[in-house]
Backbone bond lengths (Angstrom), bond angles and torsions (degrees), N, CA, C in turn:
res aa  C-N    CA-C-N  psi(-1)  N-CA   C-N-CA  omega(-1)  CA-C   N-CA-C  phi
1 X - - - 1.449 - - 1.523 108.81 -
2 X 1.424 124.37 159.66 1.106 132.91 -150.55 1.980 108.48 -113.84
3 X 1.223 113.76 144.20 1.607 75.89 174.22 2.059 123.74 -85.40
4 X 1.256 98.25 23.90 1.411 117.40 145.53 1.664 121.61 -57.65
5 X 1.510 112.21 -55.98 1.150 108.35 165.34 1.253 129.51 -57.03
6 X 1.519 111.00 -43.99 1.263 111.65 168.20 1.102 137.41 -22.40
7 X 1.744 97.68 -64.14 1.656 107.48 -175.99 1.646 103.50 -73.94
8 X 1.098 124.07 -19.14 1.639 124.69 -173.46 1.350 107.76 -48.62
9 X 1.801 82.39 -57.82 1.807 99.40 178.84 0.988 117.71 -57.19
10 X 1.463 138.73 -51.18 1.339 152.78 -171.71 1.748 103.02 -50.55
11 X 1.450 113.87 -41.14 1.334 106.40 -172.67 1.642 103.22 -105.71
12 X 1.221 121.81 4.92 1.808 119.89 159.40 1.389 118.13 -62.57
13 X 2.024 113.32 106.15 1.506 93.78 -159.15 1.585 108.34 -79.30
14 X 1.627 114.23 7.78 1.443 125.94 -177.30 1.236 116.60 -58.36
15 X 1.537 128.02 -3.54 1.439 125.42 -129.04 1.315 93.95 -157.60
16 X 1.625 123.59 163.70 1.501 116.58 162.31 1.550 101.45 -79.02
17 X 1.585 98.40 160.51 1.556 95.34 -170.82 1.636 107.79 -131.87
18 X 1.151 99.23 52.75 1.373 108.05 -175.95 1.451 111.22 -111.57
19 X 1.231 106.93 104.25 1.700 117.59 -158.98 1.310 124.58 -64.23
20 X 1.801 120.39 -11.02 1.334 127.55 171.12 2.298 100.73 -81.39
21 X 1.265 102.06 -45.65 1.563 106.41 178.36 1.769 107.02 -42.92
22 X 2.001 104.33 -42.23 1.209 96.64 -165.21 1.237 118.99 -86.40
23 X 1.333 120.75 -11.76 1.680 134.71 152.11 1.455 112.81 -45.66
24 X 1.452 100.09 -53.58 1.690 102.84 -162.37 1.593 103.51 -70.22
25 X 1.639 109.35 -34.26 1.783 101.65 -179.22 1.570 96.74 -67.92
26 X 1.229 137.32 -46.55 1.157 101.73 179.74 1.376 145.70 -102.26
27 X 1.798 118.19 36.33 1.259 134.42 161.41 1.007 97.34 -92.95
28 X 1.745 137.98 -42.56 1.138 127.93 -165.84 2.215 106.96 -65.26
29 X 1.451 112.68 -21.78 1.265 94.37 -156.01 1.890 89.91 -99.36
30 X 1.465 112.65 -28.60 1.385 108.49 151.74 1.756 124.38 -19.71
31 X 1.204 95.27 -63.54 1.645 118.98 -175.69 1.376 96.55 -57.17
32 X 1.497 129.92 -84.32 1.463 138.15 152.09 1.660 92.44 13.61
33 X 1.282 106.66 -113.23 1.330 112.16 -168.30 1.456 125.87 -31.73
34 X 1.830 127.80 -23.97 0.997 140.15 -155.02 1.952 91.79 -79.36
35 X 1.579 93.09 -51.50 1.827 127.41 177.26 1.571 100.66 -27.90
36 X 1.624 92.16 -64.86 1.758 117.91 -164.99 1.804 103.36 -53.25
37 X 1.481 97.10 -57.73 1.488 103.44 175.20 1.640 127.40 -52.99
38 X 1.381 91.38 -37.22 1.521 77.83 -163.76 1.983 96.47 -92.19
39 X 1.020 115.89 -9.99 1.887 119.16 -174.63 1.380 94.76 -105.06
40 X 1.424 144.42 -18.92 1.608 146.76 168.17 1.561 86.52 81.86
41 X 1.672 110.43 36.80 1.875 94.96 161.89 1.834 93.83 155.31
42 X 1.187 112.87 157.91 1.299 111.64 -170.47 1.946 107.95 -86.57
43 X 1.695 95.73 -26.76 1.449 107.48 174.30 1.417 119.46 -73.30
44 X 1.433 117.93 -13.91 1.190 127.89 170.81 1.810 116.34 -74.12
45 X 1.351 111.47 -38.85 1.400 114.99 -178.23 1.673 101.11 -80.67
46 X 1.184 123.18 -43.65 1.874 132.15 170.62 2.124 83.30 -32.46
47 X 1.640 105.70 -81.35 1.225 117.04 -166.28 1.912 119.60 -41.38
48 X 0.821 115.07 10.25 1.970 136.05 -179.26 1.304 104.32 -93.32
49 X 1.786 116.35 -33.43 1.369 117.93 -156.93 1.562 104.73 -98.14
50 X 1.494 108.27 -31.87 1.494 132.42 179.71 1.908 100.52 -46.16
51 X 1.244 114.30 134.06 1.697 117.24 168.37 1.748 90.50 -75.46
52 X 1.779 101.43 131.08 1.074 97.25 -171.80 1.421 156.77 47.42
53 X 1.450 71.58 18.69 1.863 98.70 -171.62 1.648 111.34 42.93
54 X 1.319 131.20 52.28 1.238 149.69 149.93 1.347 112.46 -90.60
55 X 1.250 123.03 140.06 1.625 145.69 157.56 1.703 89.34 -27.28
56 X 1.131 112.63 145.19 1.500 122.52 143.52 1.664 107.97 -96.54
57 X 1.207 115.79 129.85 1.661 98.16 161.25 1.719 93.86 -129.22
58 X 1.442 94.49 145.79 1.531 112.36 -173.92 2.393 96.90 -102.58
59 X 1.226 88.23 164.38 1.417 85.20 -174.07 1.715 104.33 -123.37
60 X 1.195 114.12 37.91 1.208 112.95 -171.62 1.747 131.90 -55.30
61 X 1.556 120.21 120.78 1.599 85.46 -165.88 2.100 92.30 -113.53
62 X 0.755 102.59 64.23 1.674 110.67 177.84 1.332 113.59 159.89
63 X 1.509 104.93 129.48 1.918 98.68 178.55 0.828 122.50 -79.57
64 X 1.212 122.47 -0.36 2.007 116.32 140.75 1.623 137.19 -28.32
65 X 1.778 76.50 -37.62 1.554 81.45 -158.07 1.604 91.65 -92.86
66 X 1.317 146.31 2.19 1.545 123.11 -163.63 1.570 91.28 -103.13
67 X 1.451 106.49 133.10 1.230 95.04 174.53 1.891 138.80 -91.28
68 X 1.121 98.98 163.00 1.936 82.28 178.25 1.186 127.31 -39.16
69 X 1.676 119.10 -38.88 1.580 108.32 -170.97 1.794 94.01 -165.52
70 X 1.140 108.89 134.70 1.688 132.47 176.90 1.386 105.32 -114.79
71 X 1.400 106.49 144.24 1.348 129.12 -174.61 1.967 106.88 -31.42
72 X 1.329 93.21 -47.23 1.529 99.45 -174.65 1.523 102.16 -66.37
73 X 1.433 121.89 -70.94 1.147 130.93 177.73 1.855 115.35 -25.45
74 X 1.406 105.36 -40.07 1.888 122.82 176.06 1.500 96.48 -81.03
75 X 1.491 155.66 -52.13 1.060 151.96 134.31 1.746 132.48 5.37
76 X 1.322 87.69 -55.02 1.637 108.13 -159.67 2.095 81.79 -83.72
77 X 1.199 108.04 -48.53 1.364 114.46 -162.66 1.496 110.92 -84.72
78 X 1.110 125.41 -24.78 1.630 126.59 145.74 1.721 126.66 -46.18
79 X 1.390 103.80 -43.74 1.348 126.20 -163.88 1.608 94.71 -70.59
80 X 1.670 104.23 -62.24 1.595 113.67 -176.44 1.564 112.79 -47.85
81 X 1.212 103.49 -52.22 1.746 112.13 171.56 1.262 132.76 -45.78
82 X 1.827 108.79 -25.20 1.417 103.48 159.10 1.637 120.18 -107.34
């Protein structure tokens, strides 16, 4: 996208119009695609973080009990961040 779009967006009152948000959606989906390309899928790079690249399934019986963030979950979100 161009910073033509930018300002397009910036003045679409359909939309938030906060011109750093509309940068960040579109480096972030840049990146996305970069993810897709280089793992041939976004579920493929998720699958790197997996032990043995198996499903985790949690057995939670109250949302009390799941917690905010697991080692993997801090992992996955470190990784994305750079």
């Amino acid at each position: 996208m161009t910073e033509q779009d930018v300002e397009r967006l910036v003045q679409d009152s359909g939309i938030i119009r906060h011109r750093r948000q509309i940068e960040t959606t579109i480096t972030n989906a840049q990146l996305f695609l970069e993810v897709q390309k280089e793992f041939g899928g976004f579920y493929n790079y998720l699958r790197t973080f997996l032990p043995e690249g198996k499903t985790v399934v949690n057995h939670w019986k109250a949302l009390s009990e799941i917690p905010a963030s697991t080692p993997l979950s801090d992992a996955l979100g470190k990784d994305m961040k750079k």
